[in-house]
VMD Tcl script that builds the backbone (N, CA, C; Angstrom):
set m [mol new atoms 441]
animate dup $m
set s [atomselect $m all]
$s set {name element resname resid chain x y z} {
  {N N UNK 1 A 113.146 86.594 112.999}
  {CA C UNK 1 A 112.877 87.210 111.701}
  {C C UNK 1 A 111.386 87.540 111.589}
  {N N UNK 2 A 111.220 88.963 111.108}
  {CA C UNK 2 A 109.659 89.255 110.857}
  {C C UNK 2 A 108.931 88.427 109.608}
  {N N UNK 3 A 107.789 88.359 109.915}
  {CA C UNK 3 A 106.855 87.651 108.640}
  {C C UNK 3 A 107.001 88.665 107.916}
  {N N UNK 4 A 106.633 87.802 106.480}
  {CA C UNK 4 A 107.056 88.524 105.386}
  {C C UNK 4 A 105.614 89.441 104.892}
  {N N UNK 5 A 105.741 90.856 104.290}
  {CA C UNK 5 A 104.447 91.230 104.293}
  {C C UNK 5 A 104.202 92.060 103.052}
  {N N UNK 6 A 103.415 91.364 101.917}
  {CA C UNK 6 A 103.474 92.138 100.496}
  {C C UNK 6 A 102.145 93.015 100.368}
  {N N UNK 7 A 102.898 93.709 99.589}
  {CA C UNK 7 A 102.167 95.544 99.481}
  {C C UNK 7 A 101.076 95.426 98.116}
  {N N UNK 8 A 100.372 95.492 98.151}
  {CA C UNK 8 A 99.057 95.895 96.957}
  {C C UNK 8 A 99.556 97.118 96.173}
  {N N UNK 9 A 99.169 97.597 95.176}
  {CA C UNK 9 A 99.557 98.541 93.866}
  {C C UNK 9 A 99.059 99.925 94.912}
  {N N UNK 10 A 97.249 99.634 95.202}
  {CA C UNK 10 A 96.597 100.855 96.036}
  {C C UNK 10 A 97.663 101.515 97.007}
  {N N UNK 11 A 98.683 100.909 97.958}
  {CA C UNK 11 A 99.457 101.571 98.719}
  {C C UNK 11 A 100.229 102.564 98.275}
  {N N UNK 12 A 101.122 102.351 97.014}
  {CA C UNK 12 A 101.610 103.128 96.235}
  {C C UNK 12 A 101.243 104.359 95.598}
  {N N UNK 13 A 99.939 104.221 95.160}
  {CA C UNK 13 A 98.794 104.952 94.872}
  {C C UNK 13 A 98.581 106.408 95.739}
  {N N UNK 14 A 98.419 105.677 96.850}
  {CA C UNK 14 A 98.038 106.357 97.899}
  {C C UNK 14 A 99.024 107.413 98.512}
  {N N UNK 15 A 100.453 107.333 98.062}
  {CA C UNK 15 A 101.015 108.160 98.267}
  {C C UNK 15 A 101.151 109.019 97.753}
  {N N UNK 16 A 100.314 109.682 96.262}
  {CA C UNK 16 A 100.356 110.405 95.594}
  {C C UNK 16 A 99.015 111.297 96.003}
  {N N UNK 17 A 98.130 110.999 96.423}
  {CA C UNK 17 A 96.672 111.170 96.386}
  {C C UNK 17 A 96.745 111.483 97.881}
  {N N UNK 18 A 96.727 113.248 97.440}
  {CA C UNK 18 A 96.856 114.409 99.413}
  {C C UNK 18 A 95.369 114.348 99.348}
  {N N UNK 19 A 93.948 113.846 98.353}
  {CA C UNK 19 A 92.875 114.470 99.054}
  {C C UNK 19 A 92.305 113.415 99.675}
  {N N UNK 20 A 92.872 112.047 100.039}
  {CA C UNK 20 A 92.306 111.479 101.098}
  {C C UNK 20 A 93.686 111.571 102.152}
  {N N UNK 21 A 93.043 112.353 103.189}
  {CA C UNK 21 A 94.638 112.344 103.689}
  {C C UNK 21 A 94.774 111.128 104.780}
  {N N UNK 22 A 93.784 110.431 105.658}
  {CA C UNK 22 A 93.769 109.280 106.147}
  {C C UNK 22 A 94.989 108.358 105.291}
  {N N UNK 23 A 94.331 108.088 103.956}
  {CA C UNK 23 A 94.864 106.860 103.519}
  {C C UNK 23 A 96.385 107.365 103.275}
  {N N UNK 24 A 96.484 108.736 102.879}
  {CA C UNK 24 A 97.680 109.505 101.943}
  {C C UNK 24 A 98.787 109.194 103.474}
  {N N UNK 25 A 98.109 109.659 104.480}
  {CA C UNK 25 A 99.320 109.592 105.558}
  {C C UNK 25 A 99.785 107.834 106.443}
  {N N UNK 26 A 98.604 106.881 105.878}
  {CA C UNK 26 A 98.666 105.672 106.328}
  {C C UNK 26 A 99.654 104.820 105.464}
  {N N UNK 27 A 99.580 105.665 104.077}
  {CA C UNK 27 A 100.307 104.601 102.870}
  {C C UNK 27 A 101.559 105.022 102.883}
  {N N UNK 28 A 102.210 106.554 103.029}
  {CA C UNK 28 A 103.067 106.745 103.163}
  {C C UNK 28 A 104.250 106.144 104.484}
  {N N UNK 29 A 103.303 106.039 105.763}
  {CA C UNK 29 A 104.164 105.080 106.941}
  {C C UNK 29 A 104.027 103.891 106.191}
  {N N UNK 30 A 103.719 103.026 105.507}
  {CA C UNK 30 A 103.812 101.810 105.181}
  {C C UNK 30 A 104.823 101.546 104.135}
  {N N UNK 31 A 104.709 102.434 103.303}
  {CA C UNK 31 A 106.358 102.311 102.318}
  {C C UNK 31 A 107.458 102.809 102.737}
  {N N UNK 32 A 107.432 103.666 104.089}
  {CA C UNK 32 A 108.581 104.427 104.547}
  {C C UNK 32 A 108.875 102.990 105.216}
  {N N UNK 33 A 107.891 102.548 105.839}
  {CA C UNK 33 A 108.909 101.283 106.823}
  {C C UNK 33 A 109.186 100.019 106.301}
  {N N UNK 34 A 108.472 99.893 104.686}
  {CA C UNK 34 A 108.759 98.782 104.010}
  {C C UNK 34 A 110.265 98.950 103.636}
  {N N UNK 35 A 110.607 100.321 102.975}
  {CA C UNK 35 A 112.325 101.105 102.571}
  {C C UNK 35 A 113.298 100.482 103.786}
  {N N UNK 36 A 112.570 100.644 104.817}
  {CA C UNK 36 A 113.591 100.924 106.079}
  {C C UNK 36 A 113.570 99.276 106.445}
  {N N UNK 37 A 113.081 98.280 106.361}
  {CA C UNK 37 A 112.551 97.025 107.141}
  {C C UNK 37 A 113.194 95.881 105.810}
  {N N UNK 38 A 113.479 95.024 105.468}
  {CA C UNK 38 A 113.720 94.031 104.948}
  {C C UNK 38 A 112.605 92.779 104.426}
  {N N UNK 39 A 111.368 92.824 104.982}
  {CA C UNK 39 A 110.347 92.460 105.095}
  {C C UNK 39 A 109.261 92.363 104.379}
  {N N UNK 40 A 108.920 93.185 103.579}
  {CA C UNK 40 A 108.231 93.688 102.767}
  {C C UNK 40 A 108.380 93.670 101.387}
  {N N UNK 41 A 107.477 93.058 100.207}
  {CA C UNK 41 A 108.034 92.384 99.346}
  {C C UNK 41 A 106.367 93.090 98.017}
  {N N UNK 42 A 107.009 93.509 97.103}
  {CA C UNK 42 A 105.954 93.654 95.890}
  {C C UNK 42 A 106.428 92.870 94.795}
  {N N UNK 43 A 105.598 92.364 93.498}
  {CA C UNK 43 A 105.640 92.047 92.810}
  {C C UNK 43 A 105.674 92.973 91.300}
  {N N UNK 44 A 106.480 92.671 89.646}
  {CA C UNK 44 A 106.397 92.685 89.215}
  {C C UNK 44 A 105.400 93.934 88.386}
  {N N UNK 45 A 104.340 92.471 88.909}
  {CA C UNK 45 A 102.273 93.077 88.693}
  {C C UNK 45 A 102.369 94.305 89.148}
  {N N UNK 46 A 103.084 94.529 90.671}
  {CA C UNK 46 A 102.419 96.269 91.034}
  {C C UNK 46 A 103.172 97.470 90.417}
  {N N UNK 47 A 104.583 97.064 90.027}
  {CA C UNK 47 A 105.044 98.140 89.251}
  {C C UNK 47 A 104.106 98.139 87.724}
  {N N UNK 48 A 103.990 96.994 87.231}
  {CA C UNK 48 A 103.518 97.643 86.394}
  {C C UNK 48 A 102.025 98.782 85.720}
  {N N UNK 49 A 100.894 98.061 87.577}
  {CA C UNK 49 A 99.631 98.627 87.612}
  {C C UNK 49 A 100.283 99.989 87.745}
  {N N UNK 50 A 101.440 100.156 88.738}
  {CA C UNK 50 A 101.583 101.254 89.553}
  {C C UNK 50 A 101.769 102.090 88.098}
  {N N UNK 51 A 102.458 101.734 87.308}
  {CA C UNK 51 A 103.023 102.782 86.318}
  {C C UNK 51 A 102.081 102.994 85.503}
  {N N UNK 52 A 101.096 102.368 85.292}
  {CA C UNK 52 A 99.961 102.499 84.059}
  {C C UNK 52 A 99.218 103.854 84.918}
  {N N UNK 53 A 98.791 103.127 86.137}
  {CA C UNK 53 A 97.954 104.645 86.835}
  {C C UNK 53 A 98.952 105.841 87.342}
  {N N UNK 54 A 99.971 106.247 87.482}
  {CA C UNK 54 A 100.776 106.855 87.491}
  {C C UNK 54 A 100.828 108.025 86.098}
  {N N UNK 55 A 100.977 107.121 85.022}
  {CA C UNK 55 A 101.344 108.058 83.808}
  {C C UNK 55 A 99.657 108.403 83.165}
  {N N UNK 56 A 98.731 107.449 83.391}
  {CA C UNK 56 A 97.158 107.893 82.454}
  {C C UNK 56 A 96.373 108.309 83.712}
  {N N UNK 57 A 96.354 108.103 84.846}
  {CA C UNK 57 A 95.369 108.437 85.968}
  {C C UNK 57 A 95.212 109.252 87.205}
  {N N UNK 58 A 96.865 109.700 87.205}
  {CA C UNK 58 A 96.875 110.497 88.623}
  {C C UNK 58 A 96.066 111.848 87.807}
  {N N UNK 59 A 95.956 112.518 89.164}
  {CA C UNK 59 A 95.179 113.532 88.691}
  {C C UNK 59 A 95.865 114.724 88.044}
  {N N UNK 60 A 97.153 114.786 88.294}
  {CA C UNK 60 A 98.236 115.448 87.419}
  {C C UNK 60 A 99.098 114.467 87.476}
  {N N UNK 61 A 99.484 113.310 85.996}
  {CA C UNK 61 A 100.065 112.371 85.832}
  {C C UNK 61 A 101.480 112.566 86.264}
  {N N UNK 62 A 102.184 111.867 86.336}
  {CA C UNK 62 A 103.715 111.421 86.701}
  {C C UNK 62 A 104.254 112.067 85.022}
  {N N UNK 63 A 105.597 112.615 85.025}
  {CA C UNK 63 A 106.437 112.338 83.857}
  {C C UNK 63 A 107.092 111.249 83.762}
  {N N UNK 64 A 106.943 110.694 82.493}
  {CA C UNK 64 A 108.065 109.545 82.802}
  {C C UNK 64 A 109.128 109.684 83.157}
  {N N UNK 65 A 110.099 110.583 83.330}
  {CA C UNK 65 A 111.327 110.636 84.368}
  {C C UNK 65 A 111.161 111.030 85.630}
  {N N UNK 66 A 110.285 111.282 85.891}
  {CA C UNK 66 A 109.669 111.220 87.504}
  {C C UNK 66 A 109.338 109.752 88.181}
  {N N UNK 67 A 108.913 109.331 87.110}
  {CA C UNK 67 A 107.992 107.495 87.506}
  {C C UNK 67 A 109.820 107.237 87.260}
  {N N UNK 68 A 110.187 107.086 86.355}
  {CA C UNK 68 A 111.640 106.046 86.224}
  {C C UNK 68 A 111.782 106.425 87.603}
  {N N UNK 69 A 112.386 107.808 88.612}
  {CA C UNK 69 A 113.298 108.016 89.536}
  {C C UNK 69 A 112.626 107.070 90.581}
  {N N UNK 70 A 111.069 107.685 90.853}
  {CA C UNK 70 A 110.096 106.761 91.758}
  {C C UNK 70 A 110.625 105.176 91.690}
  {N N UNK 71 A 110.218 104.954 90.587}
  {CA C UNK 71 A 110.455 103.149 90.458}
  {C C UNK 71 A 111.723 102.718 91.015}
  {N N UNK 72 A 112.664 103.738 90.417}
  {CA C UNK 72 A 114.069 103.384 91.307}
  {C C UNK 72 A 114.147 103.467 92.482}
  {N N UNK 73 A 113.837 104.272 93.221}
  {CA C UNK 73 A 114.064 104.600 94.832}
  {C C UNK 73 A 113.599 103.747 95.751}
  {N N UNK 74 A 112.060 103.799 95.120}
  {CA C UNK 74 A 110.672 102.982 95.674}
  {C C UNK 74 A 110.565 101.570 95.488}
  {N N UNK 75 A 110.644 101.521 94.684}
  {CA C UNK 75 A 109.614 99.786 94.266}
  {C C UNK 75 A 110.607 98.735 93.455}
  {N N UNK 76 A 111.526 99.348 92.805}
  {CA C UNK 76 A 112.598 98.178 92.675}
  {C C UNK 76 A 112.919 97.726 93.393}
  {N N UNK 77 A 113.556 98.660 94.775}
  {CA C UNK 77 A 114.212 97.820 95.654}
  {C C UNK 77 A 113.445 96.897 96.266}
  {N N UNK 78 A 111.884 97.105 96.205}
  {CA C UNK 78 A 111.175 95.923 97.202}
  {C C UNK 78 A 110.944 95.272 95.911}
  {N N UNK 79 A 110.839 95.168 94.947}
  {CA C UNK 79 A 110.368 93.869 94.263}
  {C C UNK 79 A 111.262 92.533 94.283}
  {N N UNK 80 A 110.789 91.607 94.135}
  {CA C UNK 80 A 111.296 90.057 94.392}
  {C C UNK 80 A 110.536 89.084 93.729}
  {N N UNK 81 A 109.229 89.469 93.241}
  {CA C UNK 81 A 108.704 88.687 92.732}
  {C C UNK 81 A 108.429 88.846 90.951}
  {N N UNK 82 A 108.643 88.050 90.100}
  {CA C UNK 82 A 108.113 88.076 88.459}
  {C C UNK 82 A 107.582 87.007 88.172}
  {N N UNK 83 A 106.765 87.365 87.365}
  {CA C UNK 83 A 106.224 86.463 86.430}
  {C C UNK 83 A 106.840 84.957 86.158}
  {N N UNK 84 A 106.180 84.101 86.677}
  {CA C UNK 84 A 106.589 82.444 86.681}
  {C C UNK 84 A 105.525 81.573 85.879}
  {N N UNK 85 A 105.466 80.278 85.059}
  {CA C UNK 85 A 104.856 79.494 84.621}
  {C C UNK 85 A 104.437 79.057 86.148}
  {N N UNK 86 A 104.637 78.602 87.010}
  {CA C UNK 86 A 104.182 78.568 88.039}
  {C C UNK 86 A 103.403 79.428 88.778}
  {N N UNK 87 A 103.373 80.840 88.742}
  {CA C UNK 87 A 102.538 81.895 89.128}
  {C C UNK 87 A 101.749 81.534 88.504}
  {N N UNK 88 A 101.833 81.320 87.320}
  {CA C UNK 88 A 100.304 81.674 86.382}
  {C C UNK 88 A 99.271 80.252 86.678}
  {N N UNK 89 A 100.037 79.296 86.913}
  {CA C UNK 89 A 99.404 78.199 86.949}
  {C C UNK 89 A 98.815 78.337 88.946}
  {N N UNK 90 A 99.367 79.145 89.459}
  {CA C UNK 90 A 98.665 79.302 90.755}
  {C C UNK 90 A 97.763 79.860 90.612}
  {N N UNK 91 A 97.996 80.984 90.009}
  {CA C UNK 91 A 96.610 81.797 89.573}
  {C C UNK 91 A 95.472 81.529 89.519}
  {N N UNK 92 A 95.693 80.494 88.149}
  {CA C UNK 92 A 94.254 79.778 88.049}
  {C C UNK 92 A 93.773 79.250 88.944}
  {N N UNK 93 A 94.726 78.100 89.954}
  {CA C UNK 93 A 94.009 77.733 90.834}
  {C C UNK 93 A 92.957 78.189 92.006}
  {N N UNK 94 A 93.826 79.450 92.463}
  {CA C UNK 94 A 92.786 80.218 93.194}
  {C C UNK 94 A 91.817 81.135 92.839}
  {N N UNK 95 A 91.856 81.713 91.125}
  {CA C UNK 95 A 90.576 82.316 90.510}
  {C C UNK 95 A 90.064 81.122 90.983}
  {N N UNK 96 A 89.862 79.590 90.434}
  {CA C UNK 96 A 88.843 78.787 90.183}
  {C C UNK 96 A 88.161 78.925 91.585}
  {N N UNK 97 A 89.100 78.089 92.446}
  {CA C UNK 97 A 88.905 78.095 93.556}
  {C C UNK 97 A 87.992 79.522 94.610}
  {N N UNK 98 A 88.481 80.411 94.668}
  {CA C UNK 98 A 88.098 81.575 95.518}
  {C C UNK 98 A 86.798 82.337 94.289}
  {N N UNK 99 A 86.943 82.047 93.403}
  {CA C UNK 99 A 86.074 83.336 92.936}
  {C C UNK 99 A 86.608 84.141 92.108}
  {N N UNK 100 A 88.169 84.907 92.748}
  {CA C UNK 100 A 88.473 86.111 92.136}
  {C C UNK 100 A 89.076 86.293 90.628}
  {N N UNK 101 A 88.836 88.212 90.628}
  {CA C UNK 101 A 89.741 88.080 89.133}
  {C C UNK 101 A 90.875 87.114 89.017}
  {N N UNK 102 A 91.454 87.402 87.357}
  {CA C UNK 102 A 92.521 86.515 87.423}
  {C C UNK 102 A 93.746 87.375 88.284}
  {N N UNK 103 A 93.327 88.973 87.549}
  {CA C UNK 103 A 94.986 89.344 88.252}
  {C C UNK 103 A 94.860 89.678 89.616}
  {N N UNK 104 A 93.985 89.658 90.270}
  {CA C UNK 104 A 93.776 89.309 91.951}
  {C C UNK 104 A 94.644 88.162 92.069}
  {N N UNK 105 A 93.913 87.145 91.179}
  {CA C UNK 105 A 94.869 86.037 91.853}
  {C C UNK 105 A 96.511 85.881 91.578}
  {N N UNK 106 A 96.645 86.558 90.245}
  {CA C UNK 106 A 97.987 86.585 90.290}
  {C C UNK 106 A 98.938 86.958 90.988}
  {N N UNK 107 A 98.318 88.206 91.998}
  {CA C UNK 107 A 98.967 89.024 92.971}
  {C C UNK 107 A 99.070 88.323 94.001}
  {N N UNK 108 A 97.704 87.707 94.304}
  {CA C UNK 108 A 97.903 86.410 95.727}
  {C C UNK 108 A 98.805 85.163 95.723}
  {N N UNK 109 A 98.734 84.808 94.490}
  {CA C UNK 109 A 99.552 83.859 93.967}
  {C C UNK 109 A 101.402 84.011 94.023}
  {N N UNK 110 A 101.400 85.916 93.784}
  {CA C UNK 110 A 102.526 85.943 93.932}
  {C C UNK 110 A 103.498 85.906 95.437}
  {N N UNK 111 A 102.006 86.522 96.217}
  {CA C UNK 111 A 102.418 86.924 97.304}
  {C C UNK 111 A 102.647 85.398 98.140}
  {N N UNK 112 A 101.921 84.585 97.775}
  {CA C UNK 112 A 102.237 83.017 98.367}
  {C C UNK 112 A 103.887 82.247 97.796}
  {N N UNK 113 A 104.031 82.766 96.596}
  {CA C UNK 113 A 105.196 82.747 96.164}
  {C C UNK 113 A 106.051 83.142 96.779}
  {N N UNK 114 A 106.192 84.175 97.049}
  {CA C UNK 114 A 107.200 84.484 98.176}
  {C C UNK 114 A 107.216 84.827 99.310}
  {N N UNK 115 A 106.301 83.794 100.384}
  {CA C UNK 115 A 106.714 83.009 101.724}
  {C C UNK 115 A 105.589 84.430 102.312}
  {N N UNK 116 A 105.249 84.964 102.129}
  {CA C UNK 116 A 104.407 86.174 102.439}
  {C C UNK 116 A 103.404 85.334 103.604}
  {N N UNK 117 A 102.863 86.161 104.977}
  {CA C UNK 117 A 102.293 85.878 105.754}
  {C C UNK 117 A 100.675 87.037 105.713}
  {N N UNK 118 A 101.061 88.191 105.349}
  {CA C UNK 118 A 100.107 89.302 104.938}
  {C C UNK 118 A 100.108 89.269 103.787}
  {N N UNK 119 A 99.220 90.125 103.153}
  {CA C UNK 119 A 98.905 90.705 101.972}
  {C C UNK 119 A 97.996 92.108 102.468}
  {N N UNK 120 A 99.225 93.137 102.007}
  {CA C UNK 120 A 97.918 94.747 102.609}
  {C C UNK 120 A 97.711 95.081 101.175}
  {N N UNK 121 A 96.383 95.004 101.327}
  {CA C UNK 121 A 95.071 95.519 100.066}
  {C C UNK 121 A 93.839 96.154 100.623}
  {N N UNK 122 A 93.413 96.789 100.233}
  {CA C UNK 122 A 91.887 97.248 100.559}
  {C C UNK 122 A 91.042 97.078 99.165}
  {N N UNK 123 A 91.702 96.643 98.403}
  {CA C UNK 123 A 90.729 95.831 96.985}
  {C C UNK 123 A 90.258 94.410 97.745}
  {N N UNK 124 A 90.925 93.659 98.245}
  {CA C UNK 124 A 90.487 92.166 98.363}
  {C C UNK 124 A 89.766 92.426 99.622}
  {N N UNK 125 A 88.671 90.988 100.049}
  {CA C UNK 125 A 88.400 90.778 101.165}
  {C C UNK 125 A 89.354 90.878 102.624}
  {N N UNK 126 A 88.766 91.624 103.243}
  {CA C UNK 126 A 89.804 91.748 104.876}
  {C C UNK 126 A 89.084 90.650 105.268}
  {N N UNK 127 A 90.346 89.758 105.957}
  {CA C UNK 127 A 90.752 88.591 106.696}
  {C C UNK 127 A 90.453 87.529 106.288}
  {N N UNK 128 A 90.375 87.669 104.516}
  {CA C UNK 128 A 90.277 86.424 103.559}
  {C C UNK 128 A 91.430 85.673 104.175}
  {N N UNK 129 A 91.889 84.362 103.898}
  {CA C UNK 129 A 92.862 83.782 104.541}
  {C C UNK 129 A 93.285 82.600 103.375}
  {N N UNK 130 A 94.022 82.703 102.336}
  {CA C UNK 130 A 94.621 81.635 101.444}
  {C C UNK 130 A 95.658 81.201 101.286}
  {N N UNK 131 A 96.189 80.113 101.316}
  {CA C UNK 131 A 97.319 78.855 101.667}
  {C C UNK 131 A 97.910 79.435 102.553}
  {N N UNK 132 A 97.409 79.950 103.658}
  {CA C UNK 132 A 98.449 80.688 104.971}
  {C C UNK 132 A 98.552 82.108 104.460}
  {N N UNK 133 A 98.213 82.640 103.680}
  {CA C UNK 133 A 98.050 83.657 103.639}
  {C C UNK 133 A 97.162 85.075 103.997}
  {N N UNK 134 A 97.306 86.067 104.754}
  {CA C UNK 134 A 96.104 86.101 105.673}
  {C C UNK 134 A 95.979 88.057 104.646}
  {N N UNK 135 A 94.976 88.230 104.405}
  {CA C UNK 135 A 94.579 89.469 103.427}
  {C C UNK 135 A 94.207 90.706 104.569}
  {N N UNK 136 A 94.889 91.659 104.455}
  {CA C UNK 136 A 94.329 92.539 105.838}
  {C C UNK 136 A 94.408 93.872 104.970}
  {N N UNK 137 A 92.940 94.804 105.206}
  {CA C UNK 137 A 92.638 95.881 104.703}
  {C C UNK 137 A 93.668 96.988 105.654}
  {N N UNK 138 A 94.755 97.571 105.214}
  {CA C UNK 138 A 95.894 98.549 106.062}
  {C C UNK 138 A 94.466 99.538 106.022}
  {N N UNK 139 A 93.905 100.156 105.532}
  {CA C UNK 139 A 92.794 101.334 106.049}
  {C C UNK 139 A 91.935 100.853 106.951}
  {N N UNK 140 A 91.837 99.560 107.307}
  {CA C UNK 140 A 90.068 99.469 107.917}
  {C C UNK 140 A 91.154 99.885 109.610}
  {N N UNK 141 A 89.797 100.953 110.418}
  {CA C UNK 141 A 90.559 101.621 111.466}
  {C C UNK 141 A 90.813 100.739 112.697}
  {N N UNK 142 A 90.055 99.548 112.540}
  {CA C UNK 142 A 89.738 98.546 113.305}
  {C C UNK 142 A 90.931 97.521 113.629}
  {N N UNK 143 A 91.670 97.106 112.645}
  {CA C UNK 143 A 93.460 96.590 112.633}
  {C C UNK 143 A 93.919 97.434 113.648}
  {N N UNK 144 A 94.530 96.871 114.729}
  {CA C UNK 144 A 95.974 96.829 115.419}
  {C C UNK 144 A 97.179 96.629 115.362}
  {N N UNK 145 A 97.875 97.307 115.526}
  {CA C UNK 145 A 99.097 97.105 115.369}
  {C C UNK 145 A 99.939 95.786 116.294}
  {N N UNK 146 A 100.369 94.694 115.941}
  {CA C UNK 146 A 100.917 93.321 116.415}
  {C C UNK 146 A 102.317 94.181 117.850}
  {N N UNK 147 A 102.106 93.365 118.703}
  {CA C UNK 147 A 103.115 94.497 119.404}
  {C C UNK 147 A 104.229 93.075 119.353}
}
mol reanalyze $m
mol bondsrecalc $m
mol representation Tube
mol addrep $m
């Protein structure tokens, strides 16, 4: 069985956004093989960042029956993780602990929640490493692919 590997909000993002086309064509293989793979796991948190910048921030916003179809196709099916009295109480621990925002940590928190071995972000530190959890920037050109 593959390690489990949760997706940051930015990936999502990135599939909308043709004028970086590096990231536009890197984010798009990463949700095509998250769809296709069993493996790959978002939280809650990213639909809902995803939909806030979606409808107020793209550069020609989403309709909301465009975002509903998206959310359906896309990101429901990988979500697995919500909001827990236990998330939140992880949270804190690793804001205190690490430094970071809270909803950084909520996202890390979630992603430790569910058995996650990666976390792809290019917001957080690359090759931060918390409770076994290892943070890897999917843009930096320097990552290899695990054969």
């Amino acid at each position: 069985m593959k390690d489990k590997v949760f997706l940051d909000t930015n990936l999502f993002i990135y599939n909308f956004d043709t004028e970086n086309k590096t990231k536009h064509e890197k984010s798009k293989e990463i949700v095509l093989t998250a769809l296709a793979e069993n493996n790959y796991v978002i939280s809650y948190q990213v639909i809902q960042e995803f939909s806030n910048v979606a409808l107020k921030k793209f550069q020609i916003p989403l309709k909301p029956k465009d975002l509903a179809i998206y959310l359906k196709r896309v990101m429901f099916p990988l979500c697995s993780v919500y909001y827990t009295n236990e998330n939140i109480l992880n949270a804190i621990e690793i804001r205190n602990r690490y430094k970071l925002s809270f909803y950084d940590s909520v996202l890390i928190g979630s992603a430790i929640e569910a058995n996650c071995k990666t976390l792809l972000s290019e917001d957080l530190q690359d090759g931060l490493q918390i409770k076994g959890l290892q943070i890897t920037n999917p843009f930096n050109s320097t990552i290899k692919k695990k054969k």
